[in-house]
C-alpha positions as a Markdown table, in Angstrom:
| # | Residue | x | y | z |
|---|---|---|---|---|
| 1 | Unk | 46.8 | -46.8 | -72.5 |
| 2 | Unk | 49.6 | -44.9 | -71.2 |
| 3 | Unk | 48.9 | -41.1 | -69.6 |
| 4 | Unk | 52.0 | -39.9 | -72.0 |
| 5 | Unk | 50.4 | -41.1 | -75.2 |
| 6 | Unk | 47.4 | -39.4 | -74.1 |
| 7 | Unk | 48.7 | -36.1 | -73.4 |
| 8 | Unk | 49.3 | -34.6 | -76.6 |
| 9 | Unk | 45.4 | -35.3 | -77.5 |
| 10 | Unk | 44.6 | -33.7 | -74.4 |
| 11 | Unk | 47.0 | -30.5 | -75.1 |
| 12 | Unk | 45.0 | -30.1 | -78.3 |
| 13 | Unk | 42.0 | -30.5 | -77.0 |
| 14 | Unk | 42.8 | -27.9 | -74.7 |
| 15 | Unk | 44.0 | -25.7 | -77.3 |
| 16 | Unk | 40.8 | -26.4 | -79.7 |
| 17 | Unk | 39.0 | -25.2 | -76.4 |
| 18 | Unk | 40.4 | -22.4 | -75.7 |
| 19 | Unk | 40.4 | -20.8 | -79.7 |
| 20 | Unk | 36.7 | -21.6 | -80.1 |
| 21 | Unk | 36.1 | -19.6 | -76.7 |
| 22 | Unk | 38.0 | -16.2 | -77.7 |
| 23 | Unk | 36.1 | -16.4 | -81.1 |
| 24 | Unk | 32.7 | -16.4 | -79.8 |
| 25 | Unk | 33.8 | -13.6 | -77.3 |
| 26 | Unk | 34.8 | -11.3 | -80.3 |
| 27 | Unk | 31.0 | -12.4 | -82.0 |
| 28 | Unk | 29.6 | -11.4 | -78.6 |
| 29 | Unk | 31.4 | -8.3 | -79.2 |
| 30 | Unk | 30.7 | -7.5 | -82.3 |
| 31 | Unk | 26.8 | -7.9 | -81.7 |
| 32 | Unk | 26.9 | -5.5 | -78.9 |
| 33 | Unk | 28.5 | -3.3 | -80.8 |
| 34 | Unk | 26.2 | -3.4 | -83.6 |
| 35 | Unk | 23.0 | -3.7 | -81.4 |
| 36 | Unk | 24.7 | 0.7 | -80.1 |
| 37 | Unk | 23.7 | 1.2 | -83.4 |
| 38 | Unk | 21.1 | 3.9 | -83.4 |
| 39 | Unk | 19.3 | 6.3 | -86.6 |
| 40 | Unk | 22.1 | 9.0 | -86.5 |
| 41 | Unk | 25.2 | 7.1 | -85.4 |
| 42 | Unk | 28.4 | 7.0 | -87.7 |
| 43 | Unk | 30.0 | 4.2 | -88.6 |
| 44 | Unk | 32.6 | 2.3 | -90.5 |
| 45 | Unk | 32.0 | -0.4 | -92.9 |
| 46 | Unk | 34.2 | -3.7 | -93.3 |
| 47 | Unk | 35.3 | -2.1 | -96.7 |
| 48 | Unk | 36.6 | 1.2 | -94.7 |
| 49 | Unk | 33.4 | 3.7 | -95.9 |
| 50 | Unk | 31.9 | 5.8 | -93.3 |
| 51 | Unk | 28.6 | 7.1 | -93.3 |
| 52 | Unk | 25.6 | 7.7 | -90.8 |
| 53 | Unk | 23.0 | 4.7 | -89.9 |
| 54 | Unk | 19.5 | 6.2 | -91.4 |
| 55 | Unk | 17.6 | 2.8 | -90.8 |
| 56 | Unk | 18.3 | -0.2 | -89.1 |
| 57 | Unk | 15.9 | -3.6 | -89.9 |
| 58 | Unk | 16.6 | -6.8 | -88.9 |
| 59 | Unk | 19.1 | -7.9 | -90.9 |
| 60 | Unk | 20.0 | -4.8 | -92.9 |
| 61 | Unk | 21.0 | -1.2 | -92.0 |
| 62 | Unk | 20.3 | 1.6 | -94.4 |
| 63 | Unk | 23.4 | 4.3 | -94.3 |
| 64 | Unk | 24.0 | 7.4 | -95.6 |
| 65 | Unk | 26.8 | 7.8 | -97.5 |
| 66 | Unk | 26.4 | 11.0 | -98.6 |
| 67 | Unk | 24.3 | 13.9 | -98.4 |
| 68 | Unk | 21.0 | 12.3 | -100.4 |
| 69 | Unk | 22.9 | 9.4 | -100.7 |
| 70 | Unk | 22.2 | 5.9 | -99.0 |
| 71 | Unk | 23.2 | 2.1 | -99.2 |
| 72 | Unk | 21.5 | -1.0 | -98.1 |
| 73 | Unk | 24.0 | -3.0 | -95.8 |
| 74 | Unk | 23.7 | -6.0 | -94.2 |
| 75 | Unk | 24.7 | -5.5 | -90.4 |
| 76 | Unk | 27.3 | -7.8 | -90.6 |
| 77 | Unk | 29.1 | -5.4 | -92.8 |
| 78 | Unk | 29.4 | -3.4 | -90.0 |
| 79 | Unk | 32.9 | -2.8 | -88.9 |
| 80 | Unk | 32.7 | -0.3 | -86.0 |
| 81 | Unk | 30.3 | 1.8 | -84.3 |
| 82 | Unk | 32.0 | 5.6 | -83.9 |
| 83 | Unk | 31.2 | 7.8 | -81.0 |
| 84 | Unk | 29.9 | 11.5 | -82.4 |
| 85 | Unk | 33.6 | 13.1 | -81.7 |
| 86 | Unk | 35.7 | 10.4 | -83.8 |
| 87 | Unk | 33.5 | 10.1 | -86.1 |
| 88 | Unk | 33.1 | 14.3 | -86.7 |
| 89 | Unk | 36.7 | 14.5 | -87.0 |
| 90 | Unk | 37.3 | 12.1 | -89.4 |
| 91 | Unk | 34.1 | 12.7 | -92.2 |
| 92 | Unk | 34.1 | 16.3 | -91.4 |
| 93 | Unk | 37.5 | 17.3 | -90.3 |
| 94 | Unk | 36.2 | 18.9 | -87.1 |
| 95 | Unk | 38.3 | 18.6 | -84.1 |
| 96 | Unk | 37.4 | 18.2 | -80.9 |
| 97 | Unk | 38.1 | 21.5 | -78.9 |
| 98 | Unk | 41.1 | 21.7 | -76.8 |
| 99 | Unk | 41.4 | 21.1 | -73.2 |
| 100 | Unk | 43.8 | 23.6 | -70.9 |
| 101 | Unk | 47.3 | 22.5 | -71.1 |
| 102 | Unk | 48.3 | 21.7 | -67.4 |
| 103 | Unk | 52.1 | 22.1 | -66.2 |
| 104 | Unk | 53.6 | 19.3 | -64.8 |
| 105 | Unk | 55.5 | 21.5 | -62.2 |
| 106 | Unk | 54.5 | 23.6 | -59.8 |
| 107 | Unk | 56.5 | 26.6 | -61.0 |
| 108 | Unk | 54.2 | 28.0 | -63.5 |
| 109 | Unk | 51.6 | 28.3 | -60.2 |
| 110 | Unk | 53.9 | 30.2 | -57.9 |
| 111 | Unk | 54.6 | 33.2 | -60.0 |
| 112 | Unk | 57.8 | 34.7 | -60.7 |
| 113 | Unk | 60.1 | 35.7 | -58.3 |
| 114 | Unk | 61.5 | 39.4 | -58.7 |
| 115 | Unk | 64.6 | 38.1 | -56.0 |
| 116 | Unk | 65.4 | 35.2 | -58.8 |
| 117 | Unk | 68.4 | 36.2 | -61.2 |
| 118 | Unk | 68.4 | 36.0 | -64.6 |
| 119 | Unk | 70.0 | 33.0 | -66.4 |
| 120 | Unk | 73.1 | 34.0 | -68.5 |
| 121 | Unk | 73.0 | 33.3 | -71.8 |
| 122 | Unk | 75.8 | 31.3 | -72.7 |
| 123 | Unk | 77.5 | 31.8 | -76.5 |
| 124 | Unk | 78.7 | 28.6 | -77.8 |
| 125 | Unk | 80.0 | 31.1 | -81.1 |
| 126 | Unk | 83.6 | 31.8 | -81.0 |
| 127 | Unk | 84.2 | 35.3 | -79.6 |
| 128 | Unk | 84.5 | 38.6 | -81.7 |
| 129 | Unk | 87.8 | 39.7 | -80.2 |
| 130 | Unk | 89.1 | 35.7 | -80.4 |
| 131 | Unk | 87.8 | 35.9 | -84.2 |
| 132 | Unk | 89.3 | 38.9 | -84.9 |
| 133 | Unk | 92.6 | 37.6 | -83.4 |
| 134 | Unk | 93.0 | 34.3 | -85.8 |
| 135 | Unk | 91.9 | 36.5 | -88.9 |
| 136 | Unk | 94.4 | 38.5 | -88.5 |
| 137 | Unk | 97.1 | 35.5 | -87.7 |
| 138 | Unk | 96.0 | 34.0 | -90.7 |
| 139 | Unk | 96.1 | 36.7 | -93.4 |
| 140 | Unk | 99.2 | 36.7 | -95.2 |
| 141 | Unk | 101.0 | 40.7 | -94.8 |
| 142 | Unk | 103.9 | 39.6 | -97.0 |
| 143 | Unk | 102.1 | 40.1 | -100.3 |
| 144 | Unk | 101.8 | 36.5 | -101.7 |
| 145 | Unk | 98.2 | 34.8 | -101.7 |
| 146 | Unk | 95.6 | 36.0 | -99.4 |
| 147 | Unk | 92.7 | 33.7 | -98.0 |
| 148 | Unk | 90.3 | 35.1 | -100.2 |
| 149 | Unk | 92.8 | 34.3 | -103.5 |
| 150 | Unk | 92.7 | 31.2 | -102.1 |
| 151 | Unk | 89.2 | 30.5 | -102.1 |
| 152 | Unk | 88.6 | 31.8 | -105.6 |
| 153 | Unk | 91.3 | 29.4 | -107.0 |
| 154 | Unk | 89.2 | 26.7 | -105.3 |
| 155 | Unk | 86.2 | 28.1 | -106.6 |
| 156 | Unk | 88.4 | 27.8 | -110.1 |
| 157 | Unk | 89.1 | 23.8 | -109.9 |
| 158 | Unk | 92.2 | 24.5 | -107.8 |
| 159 | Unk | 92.1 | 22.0 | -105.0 |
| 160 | Unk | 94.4 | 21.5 | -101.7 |
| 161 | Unk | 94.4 | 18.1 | -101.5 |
| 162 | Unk | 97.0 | 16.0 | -100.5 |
């Protein structure tokens, strides 16, 4: 036979290989994480209940899912194992207390400085004086409409558009 006929077969081979070896890594996985399992450890079933491990026998884990309430599971239900902290904050609400925030700078550590200015405030708002200016050029002195007429004949139905 010819090496390029024989290729492919040896590609998937390969390929069969390789997908058999992940999968009994994750099963590895999973049994160490099931054999942390300790009387007094939360975790979280397949099915997405939490509860606390009470009992664990050899194929079967008694939980509580509830004060005074338990289950008979078998281990393999057994999504994950949940350290005291996640597992506290999510049945309990409780959250973990807070650590210090730390600056990323170094400015916060030095102090202020007294010598430093002030930053100026800048006012992206038109100015007072400026305002006062165009409210004035605007207003009509001669008697006809004023701006405010305006509005209300807007407010009315009255529109400018052209």
């Amino acid at each position: 036979m010819n090496i390029v006929t024989l290729l492919p077969f040896i590609v998937l081979i390969g390929a069969m290989f390789l997908m058999t070896r992940s999968a009994k890594n994750k099963q590895r996985q999973a049994m160490q994480m099931r054999d942390q399992m300790q009387p007094g450890t939360g975790v979280r079933t397949i099915g997405g209940m939490y509860a606390t491990v009470k009992e664990i026998n050899e194929d079967t884990v008694l939980l509580e899912v509830a004060p005074g309430v338990h289950a008979i599971y078998a281990k393999n239900a057994i999504g994950a194992v949940l350290e005291d902290a996640e597992y506290n904050r999510i049945v309990h609400g409780l959250e973990p207390e807070e650590t210090p925030v730390v600056p990323d700078d170094a400015s916060s550590l030095t102090g202020t400085d007294a010598d430093a200015p002030a930053e100026k405030k800048i006012d992206l708002g038109k100015d007072t004086a400026a305002a006062a200016e165009d409210k004035d050029a605007t207003s009509d002195t001669s008697g006809d409409v004023t701006d405010a007429e305006k509005k209300d004949a807007k407010r009315d139905g009255d529109t400018d558009a052209k």
